[in-house]
C-alpha positions in Angstrom: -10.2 -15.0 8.2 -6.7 -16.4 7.8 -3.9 -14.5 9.3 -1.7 -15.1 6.1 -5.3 -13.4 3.9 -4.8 -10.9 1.1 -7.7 -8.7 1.6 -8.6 -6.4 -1.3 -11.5 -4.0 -1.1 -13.4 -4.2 -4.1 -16.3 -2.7 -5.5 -16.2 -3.4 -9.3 -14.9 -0.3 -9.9 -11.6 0.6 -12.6 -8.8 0.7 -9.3 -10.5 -1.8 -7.2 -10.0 -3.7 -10.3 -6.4 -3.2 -10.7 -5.6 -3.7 -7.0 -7.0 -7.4 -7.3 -4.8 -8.0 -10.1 -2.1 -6.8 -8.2 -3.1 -8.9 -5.2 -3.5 -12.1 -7.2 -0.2 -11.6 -8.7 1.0 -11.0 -5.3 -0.9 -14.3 -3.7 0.2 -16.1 -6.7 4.0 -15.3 -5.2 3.3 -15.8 -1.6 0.7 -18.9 -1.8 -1.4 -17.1 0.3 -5.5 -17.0 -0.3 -7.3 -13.7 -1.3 -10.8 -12.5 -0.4 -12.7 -10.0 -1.9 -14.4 -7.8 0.6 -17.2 -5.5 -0.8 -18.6 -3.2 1.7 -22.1 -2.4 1.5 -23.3 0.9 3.3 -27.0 1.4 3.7 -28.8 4.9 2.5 -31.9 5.9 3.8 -31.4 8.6 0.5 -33.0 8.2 -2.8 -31.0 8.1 -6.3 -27.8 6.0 -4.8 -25.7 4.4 -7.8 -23.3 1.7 -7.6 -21.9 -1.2 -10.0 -24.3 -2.6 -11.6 -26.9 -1.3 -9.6 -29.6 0.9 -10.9 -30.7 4.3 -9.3 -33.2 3.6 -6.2 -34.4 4.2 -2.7 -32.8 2.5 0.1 -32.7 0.3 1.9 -33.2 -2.2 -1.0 -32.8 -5.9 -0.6 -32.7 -6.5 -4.9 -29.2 -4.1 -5.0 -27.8 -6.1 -2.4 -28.4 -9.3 -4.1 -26.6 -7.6 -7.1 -23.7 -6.5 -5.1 -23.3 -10.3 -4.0 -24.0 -11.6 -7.4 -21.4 -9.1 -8.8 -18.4 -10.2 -5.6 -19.1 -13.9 -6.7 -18.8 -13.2 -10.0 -15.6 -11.2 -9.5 -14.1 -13.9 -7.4 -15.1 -17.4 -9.3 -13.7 -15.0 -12.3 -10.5 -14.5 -10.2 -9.8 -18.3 -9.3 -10.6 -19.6 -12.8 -8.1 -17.1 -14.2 -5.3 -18.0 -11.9 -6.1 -21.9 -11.5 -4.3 -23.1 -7.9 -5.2 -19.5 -5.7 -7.7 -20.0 -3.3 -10.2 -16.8 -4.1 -13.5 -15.6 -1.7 -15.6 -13.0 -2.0 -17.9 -11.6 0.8 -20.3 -8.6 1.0 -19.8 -7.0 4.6 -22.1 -4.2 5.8 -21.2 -0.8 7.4 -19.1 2.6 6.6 -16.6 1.0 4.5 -13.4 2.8 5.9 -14.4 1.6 9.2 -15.0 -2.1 8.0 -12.0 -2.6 6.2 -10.1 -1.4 9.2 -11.8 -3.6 11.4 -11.6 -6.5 8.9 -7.7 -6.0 8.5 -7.2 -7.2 11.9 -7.1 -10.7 10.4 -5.4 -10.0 7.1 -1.7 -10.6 6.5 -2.3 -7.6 3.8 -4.9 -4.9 2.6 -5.2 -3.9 -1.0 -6.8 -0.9 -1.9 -7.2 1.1 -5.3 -7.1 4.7 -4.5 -10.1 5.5 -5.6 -13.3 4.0 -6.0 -17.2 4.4 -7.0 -18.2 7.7 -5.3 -14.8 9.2 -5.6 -14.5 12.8 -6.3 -12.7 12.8 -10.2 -10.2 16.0 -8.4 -8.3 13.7 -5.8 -5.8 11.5 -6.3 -6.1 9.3 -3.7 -9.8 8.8 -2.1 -10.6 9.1 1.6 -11.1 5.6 1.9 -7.5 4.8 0.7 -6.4 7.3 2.5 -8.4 6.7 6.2 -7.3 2.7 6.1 -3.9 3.4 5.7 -3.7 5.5 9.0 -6.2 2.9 10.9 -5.5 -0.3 8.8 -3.5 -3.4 11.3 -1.6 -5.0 8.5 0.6 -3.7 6.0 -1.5 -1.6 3.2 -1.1 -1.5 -0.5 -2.6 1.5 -2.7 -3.0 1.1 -6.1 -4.2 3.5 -8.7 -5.3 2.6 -12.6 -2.1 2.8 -15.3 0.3 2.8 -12.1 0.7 -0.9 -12.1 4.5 -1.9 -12.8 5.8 -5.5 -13.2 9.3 -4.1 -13.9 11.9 -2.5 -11.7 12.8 -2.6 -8.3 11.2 -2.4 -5.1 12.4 1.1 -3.3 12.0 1.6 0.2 12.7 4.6 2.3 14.9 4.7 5.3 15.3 6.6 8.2 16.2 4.4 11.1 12.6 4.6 12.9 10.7 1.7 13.9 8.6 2.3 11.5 11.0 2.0 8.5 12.9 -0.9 10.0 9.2 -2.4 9.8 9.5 -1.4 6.1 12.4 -2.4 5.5 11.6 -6.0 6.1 8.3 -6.1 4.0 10.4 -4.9 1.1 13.5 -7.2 1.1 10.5 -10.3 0.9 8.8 -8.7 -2.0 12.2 -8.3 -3.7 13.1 -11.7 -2.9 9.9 -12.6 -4.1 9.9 -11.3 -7.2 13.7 -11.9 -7.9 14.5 -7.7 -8.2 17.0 -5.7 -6.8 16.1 -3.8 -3.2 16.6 0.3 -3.4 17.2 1.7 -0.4 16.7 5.3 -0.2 18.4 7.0 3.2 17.1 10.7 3.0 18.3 12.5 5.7 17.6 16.6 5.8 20.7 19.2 5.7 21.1 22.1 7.2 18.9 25.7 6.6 19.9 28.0 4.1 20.1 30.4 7.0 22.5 28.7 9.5 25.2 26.1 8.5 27.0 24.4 11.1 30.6 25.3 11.2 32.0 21.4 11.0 29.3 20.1 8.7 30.8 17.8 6.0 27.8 16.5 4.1 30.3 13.6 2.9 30.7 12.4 5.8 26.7 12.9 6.7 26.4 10.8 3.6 28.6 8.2 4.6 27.4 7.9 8.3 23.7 7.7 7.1 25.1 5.0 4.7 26.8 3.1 7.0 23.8 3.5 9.3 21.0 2.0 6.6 24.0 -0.9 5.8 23.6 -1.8 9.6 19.6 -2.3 9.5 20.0 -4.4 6.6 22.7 -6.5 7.8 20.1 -9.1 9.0 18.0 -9.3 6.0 21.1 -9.8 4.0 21.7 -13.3 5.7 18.1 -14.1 4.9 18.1 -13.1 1.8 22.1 -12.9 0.2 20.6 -13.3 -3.0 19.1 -9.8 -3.3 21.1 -7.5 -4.8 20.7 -4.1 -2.5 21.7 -0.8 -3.6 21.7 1.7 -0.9 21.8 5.5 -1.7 22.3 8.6 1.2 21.1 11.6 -0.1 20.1 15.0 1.5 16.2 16.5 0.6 13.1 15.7 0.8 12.3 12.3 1.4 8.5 12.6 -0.3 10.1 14.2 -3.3 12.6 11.9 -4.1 10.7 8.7 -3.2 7.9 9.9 -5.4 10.6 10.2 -8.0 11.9 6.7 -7.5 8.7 5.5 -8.0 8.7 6.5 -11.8 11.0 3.5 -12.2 10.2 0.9 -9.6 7.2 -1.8 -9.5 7.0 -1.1 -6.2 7.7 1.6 -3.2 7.2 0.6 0.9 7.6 2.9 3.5 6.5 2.8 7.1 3.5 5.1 8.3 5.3 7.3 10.1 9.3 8.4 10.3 11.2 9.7 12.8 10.6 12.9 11.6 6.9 12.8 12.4 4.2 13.6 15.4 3.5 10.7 16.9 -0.1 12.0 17.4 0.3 11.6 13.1 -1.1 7.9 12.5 -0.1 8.5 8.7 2.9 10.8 8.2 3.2 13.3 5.5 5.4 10.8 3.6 3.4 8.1 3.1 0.6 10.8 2.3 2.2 12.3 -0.4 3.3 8.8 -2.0 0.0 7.4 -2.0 -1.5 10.9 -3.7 1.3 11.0 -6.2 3.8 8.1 -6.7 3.9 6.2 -10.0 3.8 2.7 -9.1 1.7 0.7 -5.9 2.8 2.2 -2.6 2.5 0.1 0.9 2.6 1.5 3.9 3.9 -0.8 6.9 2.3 -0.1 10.1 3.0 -1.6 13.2 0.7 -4.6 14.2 
């Protein structure tokens, strides 16, 4: 597998459908190749359904052949629809949380829809989604059926960790890429309703925060001085108000985890939230 890959799990189902989209519109951007990774889990139960795959017992040898018929299908469907992308498809076998984490090692990118066959209908995001993105060694996007955007900008959130510096740099490239403006959203938290500091000025919070997001961008700017960048400092919750960006952007990045989280956290309660309620794809940066 190419380091440069789009991997998208796919299982033929409604959001694994719209995450390849979005990953093919994404390849056809970046040049890179895309592969299709279905991931088939043996049952030793009776009455398992899957796409295109009638009730049976397992193990069974004909469903398989039907999940590869259905990934090759999916794929040659895929490359004759966007004529100059190199497309694969491959069937892998295993839990498929654990796969697609293992199989991301390789991968420049991981695209997931949120949910998938076997989903429970009362989550947003399903536990595969949500499992990769804390394990997954590349950057992940989650997408989710109707959230698709091709307009707007791309928001990221900031708050000077490592993580969102990480971030930071995924999201100037997409905007470059896609010729958009970059949002950059500084949240930064103000004091208790209980217990104000004496000298707190929450202007010049503002203005420090701003001045500090202006300095971590200062790079990318040379890369990429045609991106127009709009940076905002505001006090609150930084879930909230990036889940509120999103109704407007085509795309939202944050890293896994902020400064405000426990390192023992592989996912923070940011990036949780936004991939169980934003309006547009979500990826979560993670280090390598």
């Amino acid at each position: 597998m190419s380091g440069d890959e789009i991997l998208v799990g796919y299982d033929g189902s409604t959001d694994a459908s719209v995450a390849l989209d979005w990953a093919l519109d994404e390849a056809g951007r970046s040049g890179r190749p895309v592969r299709l990774a279905y991931v088939f889990e043996w049952l030793t139960v009776a009455g398992w359904i899957g796409p295109g795959v009638a009730p049976g017992v397992w193990p069974d040898e004909t469903a398989r052949r039907q999940v590869e018929e259905l990934v090759r299908k999916a794929a040659a469907d895929a490359a004759a629809e966007r004529p100059g992308l190199t497309v694969h498809g491959e069937v892998f076998d295993g839990p498929p949380a654990l796969v697609l984490q293992e199989r991301s090692t390789g991968a420049g990118m991981l695209v997931l829809g949120s949910r998938g066959h076997g989903g429970f209908g009362g989550l947003l995001a399903g536990s595969t989604a949500v499992s990769v993105t804390a394990h997954a060694h590349c950057p992940v996007v989650v997408v989710r059926d109707g959230q698709a955007a091709t307009s707007g900008p791309v928001v990221v959130g900031s708050d000077g960790s490592e993580s969102a510096l990480r971030a930071l740099g995924f999201a100037v490239e997409r905007a470059a890429q896609r010729d958009v403006p970059l949002r950059v959203l500084r949240v930064w938290e103000p004091p208790g309703d209980r217990w104000v500091p004496p000298d707190f000025d929450p202007e010049e919070t503002a203005a420090t925060e701003r001045a500090a997001a202006e300095a971590e961008l200062a790079p990318w700017r040379e890369s990429f001085p045609d991106v127009p960048v709009e940076i905002e400092a505001v006090p609150g919750s930084a879930a909230a108000l990036l889940v509120e960006a999103s109704r407007s952007a085509q795309l939202v990045v944050v890293g896994s985890r902020g400064r405000g989280g426990l390192r023992g956290m592989l996912l923070g309660s940011v990036s949780q939230q936004l991939i169980q309620h934003a309006h547009c794809p979500v990826a979560v940066v993670r280090e390598p």
